[in-house]
PASEBA-1860 file (N, C-alpha, C; in nm, 3 decimals):
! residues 259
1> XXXXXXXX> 1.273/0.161/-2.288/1.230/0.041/-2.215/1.087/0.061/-2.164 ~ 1.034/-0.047/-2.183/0.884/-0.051/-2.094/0.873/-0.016/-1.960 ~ 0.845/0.063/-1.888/0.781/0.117/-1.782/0.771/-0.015/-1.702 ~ 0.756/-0.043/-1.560/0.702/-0.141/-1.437/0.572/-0.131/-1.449 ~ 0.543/0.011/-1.432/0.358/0.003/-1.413/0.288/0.178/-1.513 ~ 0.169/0.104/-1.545/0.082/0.220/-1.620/-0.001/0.242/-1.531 ~ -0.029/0.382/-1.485/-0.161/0.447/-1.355/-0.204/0.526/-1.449 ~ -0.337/0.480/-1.442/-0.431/0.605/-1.451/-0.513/0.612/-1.354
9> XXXXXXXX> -0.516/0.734/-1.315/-0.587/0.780/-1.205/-0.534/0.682/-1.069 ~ -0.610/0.640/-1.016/-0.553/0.559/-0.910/-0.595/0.370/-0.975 ~ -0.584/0.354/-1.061/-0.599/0.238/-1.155/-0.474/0.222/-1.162 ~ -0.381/0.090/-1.180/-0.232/0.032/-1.220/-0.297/-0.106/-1.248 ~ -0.206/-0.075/-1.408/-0.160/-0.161/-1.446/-0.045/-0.233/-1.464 ~ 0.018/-0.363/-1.389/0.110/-0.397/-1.364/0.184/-0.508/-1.454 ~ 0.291/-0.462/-1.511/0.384/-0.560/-1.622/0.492/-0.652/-1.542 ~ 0.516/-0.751/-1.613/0.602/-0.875/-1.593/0.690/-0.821/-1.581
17> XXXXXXXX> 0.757/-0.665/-1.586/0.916/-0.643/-1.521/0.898/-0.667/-1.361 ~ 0.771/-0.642/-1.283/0.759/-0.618/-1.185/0.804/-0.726/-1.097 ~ 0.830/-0.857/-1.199/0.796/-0.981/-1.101/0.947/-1.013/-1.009 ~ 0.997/-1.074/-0.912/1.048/-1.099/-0.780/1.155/-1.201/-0.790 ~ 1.196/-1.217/-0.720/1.282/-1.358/-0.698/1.213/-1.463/-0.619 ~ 1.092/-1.473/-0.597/1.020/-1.562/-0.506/0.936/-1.628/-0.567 ~ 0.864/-1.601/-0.634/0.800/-1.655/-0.771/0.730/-1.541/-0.835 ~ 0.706/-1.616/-0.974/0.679/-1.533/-1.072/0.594/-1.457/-1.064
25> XXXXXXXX> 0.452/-1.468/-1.000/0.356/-1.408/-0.955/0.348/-1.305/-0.843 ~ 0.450/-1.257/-0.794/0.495/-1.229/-0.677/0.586/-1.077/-0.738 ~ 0.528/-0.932/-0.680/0.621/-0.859/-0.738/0.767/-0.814/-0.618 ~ 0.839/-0.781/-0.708/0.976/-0.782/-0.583/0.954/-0.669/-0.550 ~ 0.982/-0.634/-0.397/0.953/-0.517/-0.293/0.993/-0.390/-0.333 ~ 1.115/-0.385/-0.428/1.139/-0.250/-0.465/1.047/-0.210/-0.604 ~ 0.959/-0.269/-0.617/0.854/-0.220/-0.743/0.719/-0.168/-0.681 ~ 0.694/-0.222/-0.591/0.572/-0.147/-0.523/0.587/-0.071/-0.400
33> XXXXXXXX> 0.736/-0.074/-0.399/0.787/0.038/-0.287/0.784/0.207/-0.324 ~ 0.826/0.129/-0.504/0.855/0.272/-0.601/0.744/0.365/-0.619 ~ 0.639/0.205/-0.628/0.486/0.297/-0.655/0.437/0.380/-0.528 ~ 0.471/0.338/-0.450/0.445/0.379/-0.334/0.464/0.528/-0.306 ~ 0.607/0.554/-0.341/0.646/0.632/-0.303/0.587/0.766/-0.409 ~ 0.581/0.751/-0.529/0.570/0.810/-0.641/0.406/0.849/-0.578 ~ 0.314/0.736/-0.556/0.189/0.806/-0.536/0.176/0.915/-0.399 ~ 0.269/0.885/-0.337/0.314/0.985/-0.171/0.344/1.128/-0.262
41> XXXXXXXX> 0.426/1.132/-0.361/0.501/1.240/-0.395/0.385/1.304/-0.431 ~ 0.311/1.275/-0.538/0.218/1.330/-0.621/0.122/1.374/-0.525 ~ 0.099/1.407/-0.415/0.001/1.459/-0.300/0.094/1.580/-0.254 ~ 0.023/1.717/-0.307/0.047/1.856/-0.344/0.098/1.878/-0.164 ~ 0.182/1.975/-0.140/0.203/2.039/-0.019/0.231/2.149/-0.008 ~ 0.202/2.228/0.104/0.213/2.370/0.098/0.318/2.420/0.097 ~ 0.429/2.384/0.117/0.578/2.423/0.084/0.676/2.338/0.017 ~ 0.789/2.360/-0.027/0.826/2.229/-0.069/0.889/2.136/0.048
49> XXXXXXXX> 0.867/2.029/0.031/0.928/1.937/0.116/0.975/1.823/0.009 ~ 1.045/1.681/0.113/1.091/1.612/0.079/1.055/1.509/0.165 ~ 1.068/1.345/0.101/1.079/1.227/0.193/1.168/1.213/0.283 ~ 1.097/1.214/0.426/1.211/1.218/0.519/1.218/1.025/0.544 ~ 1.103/1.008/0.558/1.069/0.830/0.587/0.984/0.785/0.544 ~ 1.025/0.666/0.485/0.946/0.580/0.420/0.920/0.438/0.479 ~ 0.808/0.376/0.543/0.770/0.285/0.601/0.642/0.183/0.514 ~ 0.725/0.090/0.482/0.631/-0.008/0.359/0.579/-0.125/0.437
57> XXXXXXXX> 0.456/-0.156/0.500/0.393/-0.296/0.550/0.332/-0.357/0.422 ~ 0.449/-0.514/0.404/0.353/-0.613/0.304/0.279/-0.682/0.355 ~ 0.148/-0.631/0.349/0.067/-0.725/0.414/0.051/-0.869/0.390 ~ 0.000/-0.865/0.259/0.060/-1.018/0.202/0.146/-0.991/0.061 ~ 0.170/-1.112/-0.007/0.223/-1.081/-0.147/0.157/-0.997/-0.251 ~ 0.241/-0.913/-0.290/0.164/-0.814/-0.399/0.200/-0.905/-0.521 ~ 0.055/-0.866/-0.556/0.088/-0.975/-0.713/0.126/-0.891/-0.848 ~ 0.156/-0.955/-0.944/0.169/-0.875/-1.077/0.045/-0.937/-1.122
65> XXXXXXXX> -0.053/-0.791/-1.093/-0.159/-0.783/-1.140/-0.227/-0.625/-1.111 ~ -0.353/-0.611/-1.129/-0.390/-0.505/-1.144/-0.389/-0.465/-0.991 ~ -0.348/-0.298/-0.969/-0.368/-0.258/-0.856/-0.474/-0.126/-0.819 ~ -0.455/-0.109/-0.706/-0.530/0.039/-0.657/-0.483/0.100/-0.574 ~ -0.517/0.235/-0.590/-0.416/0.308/-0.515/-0.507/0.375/-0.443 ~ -0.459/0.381/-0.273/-0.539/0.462/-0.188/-0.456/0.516/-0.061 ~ -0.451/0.673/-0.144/-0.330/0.801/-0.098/-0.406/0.903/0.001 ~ -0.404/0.914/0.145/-0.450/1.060/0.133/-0.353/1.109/0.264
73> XXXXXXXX> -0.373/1.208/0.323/-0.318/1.276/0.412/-0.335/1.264/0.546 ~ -0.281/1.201/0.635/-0.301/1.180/0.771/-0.251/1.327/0.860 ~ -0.144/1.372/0.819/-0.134/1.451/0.930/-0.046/1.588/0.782 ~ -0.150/1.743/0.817/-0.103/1.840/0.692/0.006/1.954/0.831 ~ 0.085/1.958/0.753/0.162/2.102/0.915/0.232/2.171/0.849 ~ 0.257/2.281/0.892/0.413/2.375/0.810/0.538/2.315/0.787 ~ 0.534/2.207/0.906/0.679/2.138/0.870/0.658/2.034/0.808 ~ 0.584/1.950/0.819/0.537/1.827/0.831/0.422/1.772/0.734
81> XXXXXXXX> 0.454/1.651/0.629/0.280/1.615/0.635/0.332/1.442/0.616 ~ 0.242/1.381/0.659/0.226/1.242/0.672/0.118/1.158/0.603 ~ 0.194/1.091/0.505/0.078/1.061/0.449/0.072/0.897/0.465 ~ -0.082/0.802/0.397/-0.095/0.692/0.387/-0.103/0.646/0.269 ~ -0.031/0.543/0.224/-0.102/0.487/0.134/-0.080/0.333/0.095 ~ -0.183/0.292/0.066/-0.241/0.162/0.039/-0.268/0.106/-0.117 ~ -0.215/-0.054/-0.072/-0.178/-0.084/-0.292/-0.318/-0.173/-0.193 ~ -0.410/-0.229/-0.321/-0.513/-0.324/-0.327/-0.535/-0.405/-0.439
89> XXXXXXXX> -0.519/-0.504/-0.424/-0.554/-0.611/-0.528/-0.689/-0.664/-0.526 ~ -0.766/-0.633/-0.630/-0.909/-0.676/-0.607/-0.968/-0.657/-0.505 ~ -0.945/-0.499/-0.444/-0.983/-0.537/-0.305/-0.939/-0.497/-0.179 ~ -0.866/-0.632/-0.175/-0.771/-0.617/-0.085/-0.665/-0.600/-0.014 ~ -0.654/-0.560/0.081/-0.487/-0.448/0.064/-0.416/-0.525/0.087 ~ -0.302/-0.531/0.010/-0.152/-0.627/0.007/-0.041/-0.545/0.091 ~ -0.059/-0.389/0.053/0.073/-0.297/0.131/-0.028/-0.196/0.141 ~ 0.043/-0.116/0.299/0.042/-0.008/0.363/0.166/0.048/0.395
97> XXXXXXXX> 0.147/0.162/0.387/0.224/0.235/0.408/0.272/0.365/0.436 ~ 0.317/0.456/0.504/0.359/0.563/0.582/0.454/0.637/0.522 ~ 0.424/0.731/0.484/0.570/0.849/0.427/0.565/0.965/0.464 ~ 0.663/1.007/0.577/0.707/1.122/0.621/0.760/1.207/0.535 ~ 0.710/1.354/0.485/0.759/1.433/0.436/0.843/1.543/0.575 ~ 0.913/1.618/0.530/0.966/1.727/0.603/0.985/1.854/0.493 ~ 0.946/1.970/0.576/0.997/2.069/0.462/1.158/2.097/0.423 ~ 1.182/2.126/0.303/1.277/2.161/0.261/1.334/2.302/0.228
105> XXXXXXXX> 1.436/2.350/0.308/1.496/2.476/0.293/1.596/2.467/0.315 ~ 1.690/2.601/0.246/1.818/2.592/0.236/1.908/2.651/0.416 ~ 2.014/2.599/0.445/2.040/2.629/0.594/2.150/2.636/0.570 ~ 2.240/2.689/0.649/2.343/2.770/0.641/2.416/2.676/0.795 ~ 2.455/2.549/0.795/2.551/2.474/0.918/2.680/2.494/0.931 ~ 2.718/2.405/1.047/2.845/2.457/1.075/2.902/2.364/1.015 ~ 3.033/2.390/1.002/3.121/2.253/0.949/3.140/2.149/1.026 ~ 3.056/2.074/1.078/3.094/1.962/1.177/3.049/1.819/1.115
113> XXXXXXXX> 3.141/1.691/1.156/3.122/1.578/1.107/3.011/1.555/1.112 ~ 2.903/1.480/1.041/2.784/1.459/1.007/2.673/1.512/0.975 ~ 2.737/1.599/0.864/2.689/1.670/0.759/2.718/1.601/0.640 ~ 2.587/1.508/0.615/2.567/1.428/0.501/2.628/1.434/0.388 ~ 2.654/1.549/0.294/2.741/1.601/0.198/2.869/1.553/0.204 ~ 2.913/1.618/0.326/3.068/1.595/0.355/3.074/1.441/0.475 ~ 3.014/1.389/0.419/3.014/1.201/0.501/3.125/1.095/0.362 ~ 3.237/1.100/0.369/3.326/1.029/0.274/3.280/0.917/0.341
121> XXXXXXXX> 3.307/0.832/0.165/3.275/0.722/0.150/3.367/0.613/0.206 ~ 3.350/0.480/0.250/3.439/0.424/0.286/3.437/0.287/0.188 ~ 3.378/0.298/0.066/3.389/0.201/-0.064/3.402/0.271/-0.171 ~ 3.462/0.185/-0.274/3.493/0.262/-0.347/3.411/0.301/-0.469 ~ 3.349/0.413/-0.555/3.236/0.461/-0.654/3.212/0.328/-0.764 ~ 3.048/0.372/-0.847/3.041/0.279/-0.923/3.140/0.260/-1.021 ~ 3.202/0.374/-1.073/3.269/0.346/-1.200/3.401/0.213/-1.185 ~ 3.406/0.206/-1.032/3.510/0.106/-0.975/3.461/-0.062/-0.981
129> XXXXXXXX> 3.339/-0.075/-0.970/3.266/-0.188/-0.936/3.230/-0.265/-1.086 ~ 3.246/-0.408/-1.046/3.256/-0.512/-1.102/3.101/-0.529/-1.167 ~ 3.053/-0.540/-1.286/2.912/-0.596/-1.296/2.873/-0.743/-1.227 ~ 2.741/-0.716/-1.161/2.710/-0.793/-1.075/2.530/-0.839/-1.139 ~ 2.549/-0.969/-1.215/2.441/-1.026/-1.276/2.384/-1.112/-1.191 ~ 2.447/-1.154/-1.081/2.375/-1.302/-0.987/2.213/-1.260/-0.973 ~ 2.172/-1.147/-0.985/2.042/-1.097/-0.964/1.965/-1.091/-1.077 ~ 1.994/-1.172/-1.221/1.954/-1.152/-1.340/1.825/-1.231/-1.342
137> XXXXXXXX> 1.812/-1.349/-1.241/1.663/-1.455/-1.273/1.526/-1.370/-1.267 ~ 1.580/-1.252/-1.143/1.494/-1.131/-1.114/1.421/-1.065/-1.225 ~ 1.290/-1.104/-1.269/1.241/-0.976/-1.387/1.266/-0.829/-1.360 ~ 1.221/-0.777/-1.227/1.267/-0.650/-1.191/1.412/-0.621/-1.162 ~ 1.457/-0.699/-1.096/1.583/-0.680/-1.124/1.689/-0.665/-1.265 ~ 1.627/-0.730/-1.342/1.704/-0.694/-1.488/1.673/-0.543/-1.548 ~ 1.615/-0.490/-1.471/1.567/-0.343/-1.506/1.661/-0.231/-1.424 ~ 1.753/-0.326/-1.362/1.877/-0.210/-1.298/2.028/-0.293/-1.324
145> XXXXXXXX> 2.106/-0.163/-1.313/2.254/-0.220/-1.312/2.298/-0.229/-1.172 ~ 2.374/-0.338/-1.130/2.439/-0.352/-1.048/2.589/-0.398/-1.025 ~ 2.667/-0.295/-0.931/2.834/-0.275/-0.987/2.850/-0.309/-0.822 ~ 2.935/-0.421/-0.799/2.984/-0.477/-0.676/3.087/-0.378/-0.647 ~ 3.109/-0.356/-0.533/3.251/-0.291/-0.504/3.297/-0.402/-0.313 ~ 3.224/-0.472/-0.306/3.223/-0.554/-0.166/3.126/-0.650/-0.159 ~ 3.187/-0.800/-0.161/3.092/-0.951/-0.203/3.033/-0.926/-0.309 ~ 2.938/-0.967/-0.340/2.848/-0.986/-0.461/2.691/-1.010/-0.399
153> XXXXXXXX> 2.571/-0.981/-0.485/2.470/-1.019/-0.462/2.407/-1.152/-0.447 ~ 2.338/-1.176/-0.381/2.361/-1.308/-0.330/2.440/-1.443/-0.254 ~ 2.586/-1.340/-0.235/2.695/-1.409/-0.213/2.648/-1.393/-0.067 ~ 2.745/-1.502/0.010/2.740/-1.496/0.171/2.823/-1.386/0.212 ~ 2.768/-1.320/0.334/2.818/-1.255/0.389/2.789/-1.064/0.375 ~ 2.834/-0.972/0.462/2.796/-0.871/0.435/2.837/-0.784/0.293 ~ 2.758/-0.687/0.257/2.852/-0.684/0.075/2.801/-0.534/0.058 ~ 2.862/-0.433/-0.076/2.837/-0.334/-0.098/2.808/-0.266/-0.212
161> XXXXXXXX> 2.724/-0.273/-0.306/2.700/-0.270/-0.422/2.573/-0.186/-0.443 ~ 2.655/-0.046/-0.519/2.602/0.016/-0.659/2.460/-0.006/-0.718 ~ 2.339/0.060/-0.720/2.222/0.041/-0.783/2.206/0.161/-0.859 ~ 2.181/0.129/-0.984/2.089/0.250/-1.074/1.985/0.188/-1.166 ~ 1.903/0.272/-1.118/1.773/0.192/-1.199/1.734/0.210/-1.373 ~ 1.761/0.121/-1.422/1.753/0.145/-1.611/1.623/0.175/-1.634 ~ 1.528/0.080/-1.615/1.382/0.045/-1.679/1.295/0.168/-1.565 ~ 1.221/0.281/-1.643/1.093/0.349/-1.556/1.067/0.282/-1.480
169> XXXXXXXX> 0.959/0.350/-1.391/0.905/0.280/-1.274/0.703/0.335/-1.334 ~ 0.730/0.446/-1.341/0.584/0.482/-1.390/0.617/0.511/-1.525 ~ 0.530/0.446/-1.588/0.483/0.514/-1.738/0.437/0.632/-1.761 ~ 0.561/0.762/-1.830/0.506/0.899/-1.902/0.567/0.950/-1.803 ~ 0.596/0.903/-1.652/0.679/0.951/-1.509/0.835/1.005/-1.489 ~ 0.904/1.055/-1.439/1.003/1.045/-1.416/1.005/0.997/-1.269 ~ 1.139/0.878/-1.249/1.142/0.792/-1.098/1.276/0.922/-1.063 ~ 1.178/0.918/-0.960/1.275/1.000/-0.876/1.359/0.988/-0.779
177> XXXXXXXX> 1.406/1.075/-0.698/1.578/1.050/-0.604/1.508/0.972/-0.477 ~ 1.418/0.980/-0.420/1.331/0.889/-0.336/1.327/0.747/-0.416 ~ 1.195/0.758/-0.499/1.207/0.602/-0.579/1.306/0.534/-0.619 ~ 1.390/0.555/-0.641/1.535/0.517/-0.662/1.592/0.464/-0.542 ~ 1.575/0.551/-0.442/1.667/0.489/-0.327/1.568/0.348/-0.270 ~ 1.449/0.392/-0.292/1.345/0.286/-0.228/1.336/0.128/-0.308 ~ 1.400/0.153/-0.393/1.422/-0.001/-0.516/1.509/-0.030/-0.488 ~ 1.654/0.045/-0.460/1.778/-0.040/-0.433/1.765/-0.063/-0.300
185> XXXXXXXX> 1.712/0.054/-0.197/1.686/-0.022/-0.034/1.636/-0.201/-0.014 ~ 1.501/-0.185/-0.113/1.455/-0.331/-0.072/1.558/-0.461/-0.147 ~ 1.626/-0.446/-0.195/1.782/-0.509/-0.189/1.873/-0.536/-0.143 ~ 1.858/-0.488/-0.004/1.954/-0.494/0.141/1.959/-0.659/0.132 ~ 1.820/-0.734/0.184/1.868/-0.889/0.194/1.966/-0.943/0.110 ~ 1.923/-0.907/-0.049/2.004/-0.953/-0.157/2.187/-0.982/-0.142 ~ 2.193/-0.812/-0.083/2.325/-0.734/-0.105/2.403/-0.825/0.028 ~ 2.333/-0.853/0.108/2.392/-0.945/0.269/2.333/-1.071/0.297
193> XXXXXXXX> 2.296/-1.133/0.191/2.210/-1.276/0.201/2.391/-1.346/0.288 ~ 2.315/-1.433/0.374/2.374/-1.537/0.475/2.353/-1.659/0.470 ~ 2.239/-1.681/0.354/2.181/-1.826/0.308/2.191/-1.839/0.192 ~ 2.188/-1.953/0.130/2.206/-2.028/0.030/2.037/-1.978/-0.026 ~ 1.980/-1.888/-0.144/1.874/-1.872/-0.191/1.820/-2.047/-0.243 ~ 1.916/-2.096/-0.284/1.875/-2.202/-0.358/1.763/-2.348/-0.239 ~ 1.795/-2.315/-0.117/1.824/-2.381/-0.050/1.724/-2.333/0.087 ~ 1.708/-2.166/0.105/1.630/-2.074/0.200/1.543/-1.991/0.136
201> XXXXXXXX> 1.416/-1.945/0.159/1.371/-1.783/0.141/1.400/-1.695/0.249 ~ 1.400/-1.609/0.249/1.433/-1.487/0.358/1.369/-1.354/0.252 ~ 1.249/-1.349/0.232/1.181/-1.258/0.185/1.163/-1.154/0.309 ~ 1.131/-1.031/0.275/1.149/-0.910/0.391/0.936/-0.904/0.395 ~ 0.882/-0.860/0.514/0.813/-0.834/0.575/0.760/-0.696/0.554 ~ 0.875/-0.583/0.588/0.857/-0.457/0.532/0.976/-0.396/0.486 ~ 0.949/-0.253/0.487/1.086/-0.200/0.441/1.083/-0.044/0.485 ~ 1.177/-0.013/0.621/1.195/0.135/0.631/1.330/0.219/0.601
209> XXXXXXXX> 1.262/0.307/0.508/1.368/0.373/0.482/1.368/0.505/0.507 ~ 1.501/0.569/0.550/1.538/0.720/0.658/1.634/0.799/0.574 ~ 1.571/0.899/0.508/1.661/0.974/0.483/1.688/1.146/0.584 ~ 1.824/1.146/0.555/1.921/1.260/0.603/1.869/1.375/0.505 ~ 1.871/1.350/0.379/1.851/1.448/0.292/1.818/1.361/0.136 ~ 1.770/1.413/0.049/1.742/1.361/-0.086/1.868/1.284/-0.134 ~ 1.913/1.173/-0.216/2.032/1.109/-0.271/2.002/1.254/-0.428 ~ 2.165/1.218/-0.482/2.172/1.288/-0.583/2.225/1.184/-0.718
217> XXXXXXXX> 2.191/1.212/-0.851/2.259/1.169/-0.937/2.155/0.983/-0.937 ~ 2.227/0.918/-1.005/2.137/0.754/-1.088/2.225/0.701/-0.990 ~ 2.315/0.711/-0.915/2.408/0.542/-0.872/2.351/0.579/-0.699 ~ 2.299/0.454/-0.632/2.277/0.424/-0.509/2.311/0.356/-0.459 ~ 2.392/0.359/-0.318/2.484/0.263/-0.262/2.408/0.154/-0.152 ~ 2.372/0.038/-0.179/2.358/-0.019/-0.054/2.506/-0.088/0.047 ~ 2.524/-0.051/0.166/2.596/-0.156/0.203/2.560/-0.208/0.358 ~ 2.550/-0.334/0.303/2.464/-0.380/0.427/2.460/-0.500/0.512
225> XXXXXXXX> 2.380/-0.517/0.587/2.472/-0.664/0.641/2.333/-0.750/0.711 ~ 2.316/-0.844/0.738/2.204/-0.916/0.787/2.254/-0.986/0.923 ~ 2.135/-0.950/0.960/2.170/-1.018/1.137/2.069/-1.125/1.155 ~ 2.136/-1.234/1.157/2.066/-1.397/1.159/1.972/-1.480/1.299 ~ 1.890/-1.415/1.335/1.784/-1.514/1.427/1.787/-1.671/1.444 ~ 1.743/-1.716/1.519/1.752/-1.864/1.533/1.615/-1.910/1.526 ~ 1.529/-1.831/1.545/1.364/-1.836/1.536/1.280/-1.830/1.396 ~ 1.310/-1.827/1.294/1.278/-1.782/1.158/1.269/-1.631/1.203
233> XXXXXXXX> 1.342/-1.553/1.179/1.331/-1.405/1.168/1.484/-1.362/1.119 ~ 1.517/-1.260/1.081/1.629/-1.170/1.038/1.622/-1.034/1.043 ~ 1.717/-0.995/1.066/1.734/-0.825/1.029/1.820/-0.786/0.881 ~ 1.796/-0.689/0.784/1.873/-0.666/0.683/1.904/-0.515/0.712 ~ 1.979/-0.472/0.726/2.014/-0.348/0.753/2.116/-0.289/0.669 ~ 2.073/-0.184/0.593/2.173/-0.087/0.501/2.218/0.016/0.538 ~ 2.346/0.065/0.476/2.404/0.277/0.501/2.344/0.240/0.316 ~ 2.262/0.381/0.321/2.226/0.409/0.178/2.351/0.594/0.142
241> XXXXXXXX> 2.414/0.547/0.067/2.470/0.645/-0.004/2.451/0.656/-0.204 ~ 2.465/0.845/-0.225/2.512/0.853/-0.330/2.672/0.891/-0.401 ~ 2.718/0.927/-0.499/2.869/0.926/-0.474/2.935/1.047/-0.452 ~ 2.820/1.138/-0.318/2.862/1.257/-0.272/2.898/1.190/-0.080 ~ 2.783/1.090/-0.089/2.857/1.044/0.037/2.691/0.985/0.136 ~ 2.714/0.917/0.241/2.609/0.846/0.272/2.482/0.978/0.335 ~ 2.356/0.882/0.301/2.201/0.981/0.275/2.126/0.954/0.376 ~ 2.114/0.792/0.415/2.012/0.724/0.477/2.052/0.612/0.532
249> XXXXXXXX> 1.964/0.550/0.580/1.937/0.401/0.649/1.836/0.343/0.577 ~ 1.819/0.179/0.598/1.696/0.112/0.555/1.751/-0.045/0.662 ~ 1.610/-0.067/0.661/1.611/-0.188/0.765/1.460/-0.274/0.711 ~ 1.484/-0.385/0.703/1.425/-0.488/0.660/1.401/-0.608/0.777 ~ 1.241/-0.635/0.802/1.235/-0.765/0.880/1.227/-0.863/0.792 ~ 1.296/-0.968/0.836/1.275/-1.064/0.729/1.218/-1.195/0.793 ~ 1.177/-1.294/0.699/1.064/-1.421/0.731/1.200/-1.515/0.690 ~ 1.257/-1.582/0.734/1.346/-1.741/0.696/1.241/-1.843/0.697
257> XXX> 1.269/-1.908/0.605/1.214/-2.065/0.581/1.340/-2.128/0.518 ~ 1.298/-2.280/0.509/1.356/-2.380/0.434/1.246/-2.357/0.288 ~ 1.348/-2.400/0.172/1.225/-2.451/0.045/1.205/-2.557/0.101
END
């Protein structure tokens, strides 16, 4: 399958998988979340670490069009490094964004509840879940499978559904256990929409995502639920698990309108 986006150097070039459920011109949040994250990774560190948090500001709509990438290091530490980075369209910056690394080493805990590993699931695995196409109008979205195991996408109400991503994210790249979680995260609204799409937008604002530890394996769990404002605003809030058991959080502000 064709790749989302071709980088060279800090140059992207951006393909029509990228495009959204909001309009066509418009890429959906988990495609430049991915890039995001992928250009965070690729900034060398002195030990190994991992994404502890990921914090995405859309400034305005990222388009499917050409981008730029501008990565560097805000804060370098033994434990710690923090980096920035910024997508630009002609210019001007559409997303910012923040990614907490932490170092990674092996530790020796006690057996006590909330130890991520041993966090059982309380839905049941993908191989259980129903295919879930309501998300097919999505160009980027047709670039993942999605297996319901609680509501459906788009359906009302809170819901719990299975993401693995089919289609690359970088061209010549491998998408990794971060990028992965960061494409099905910005899917929280989807997974707990409370409105009629046909009828509302509730596009998200940003997107933070918290991990416990790295997800393992292609299947990512959102299950999540949206908390409804009376002001045009929302909350989308996810438990991100893999099918060893839940990893993270993600939380979404969201914008309500009428079409």
């Amino acid at each position: 399958m064709e790749a989302v986006f071709r980088v060279d150097h800090n140059e992207v070039e951006t393909r029509p998988h990228a495009g959204g459920p909001w309009h066509p011109t418009m890429q959906h949040g988990g495609a430049s979340s991915a890039l995001v994250v992928w250009a965070a990774e690729r900034i060398p560190t002195p030990q190994p670490m991992h994404v502890a948090r990921l914090t995405v500001d859309l400034m305005r709509p990222v388009p499917v069009a050409p981008l730029t990438i501008a990565a560097e290091v805000v804060r370098e530490g033994r434990k710690i490094q923090l980096c920035s980075v910024r997508l630009l369209a002609e210019g001007v910056e559409v997303a910012r964004a923040s990614v907490l690394k932490v170092r990674a080493r092996d530790m020796v805990l006690p057996d006590v509840a909330g130890v991520s590993d041993g966090t059982l699931l309380d839905v049941t695995g993908p191989e259980t879940g129903r295919e879930d196409e309501a998300g097919s109008s999505s160009r980027f979205i047709r670039g993942l499978t999605l297996r319901a195991v609680r509501g459906g996408f788009l359906q009302p109400g809170p819901g719990a559904i299975w993401f693995r991503v089919d289609r690359p994210m970088i061209e010549g790249a491998p998408t990794s256990a971060a990028m992965r979680a960061a494409v099905a995260a910005d899917c929280g609204n989807g997974v707990s929409s409370v409105l009629d799409i046909t009828k509302w937008t509730f596009l998200n604002a940003d997107l933070t995502v918290s991990f416990a530890r790295p997800p393992v394996g292609d299947w990512i769990l959102l299950n999540s639920q949206t908390i409804l404002g009376r002001d045009g605003a929302a909350l989308a809030m996810s438990r991100l698990a893999d099918v060893h058991g839940y990893f993270g959080c993600a939380t979404q502000s969201l914008v309500v309108e009428p079409r």
